[in-house]
Structures are given as structure tokens and as C-alpha cells.
N, C-alpha and C positions, 0 to 999 in steps of 0.2 A: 326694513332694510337699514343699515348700520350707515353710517357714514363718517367719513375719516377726517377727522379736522386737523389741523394742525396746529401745535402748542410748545410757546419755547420748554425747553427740558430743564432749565435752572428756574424757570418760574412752578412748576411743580413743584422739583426742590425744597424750594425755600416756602411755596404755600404747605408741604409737608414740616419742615423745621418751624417755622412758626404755629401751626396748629400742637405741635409737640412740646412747646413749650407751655403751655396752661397747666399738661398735665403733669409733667416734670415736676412744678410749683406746687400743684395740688396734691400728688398724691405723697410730697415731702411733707407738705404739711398735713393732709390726715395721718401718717405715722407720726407725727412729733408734737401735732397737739390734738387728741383722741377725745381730752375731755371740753374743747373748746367747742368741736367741730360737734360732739355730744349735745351741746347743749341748743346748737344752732337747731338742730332733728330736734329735740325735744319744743320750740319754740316754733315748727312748721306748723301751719296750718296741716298739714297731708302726711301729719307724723306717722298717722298708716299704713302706710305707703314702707314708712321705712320698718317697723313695727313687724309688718308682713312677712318682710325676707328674714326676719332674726333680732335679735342683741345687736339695736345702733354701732356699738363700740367695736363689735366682731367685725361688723358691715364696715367699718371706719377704713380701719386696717386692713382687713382685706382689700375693698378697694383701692387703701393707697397703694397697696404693692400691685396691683393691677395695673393701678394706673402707672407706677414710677417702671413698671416691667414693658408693659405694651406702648408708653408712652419714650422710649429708649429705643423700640425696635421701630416705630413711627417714626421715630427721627430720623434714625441710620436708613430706613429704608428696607429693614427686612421684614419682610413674610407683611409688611402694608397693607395687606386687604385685611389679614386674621387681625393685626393690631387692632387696626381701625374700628373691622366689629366688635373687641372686647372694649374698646374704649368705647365706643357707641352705648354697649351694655351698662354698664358702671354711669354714663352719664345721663342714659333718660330715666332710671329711678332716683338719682341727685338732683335732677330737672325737675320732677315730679313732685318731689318732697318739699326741697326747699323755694324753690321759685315759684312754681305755680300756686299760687293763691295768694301774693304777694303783691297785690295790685298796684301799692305807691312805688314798688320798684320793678319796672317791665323793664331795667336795662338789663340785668343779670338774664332774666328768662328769653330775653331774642339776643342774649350771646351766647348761649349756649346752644338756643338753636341753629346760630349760625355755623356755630363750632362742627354742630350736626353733621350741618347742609356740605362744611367740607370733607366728614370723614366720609360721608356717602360718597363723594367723588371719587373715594380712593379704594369705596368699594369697587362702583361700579364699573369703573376704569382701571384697567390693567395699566399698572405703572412703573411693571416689575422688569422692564428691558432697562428703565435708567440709567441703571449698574453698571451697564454694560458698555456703555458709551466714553 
């Protein structure tokens, strides 16, 4: 049984604008520096991981334009569920590779899960009437 809460509409908003922002930043920066972001994958514990999908560099850039593409339509608010899941995608094998196995540093690996925890929201919650208000 579903139950209906109620949720200011500008606090989605803006919990949508600022989860949009990391990837804006990120996926500018896998396109402008390919060979930096190369060598961070190359120095992962779980470089496998990325190894597995292809050419790091291919993987770079395409995710940045994933990210800089679905990470634009997350802001504005369009089609928000499809963003959310491509971003979703793109960020648990980045999760995977670079964070996890990275024991001295667990701040990067529970902000990106938290990052997660928001886009799931936006799955799992229709937030597509906003618009319209």
C-alpha cells in the first residue's frame, strides 16, 4: 500500500540541481583531461573492473558525455528518471573501480553512494508533475 507524503516542490528542485552539479564538473572534466583521469583507472586497485568494459580512454569520454548529457537533463528536469538511471550507470562502475579498494580514503566511496541514494529517489519517485506547477 503506497502512501502519500507530502514534500515541499522547491526542496526536490534544488535536491535535483545540486546532485546535477557533480556531474556537470565531472563529466567536463573526463572530456578535458582523458589522460589524467587514465592514469587515476590505471592506479585503481579494481582496474578490472574498468578493463572489462573496454579502452579506459574510450570509457572516459564516453562517460563524460553521458555524464555532461543526462547530467543537464537532471538539472532541468527532463525525462529525470531516464537521467538518473544513465547516471546511476556511469557512476557504480566509477564507484567500483576507483573507490572501492581505497581503504585510507572512504570519503569519496560513501559520497558517491550517497549521490546514489539520491538518484534512486528520482527513480523511484515520480517527480515529473514539477513542471507543471
Amino acid at each position: 500500500m503506497a502512501t502519500t507524503i507530502r514534500v515541499s516542490r522547491r526542496s526536490i528542485q534544488l535536491l535535483r540541481i545540486l546532485i546535477s552539479g557533480i556531474f556537470l564538473v565531472a563529466g567536463f572534466n573526463h572530456l578535458v583531461h582523458v589522460e589524467e583521469t587514465a592514469k587515476r583507472i590505471e592506479q585503481a586497485s579494481f582496474k578490472g573492473i574498468a578493463y572489462f568494459f573496454g579502452d579506459p580512454q574510450v570509457l572516459i569520454v564516453l562517460s563524460g558525455i553521458v555524464m555532461l548529457t543526462a547530467g543537464f537533463l537532471f538539472l532541468i528536469g527532463y525525462k529525470t528518471k531516464w537521467a538518473a538511471l544513465l547516471l546511476m550507470a556511469v557512476l557504480l562502475p566509477i564507484t567500483l573501480t576507483i573507490q572501492v579498494g581505497q581503504i585510507n580514503t572512504l570519503g569519496p566511496l560513501f559520497k558517491n553512494i550517497a549521490i546514489f541514494g539520491g538518484l534512486l529517489f528520482f527513480v523511484w519517485n515520480d517527480t515529473s508533475n514539477l513542471l507543471k506547477k
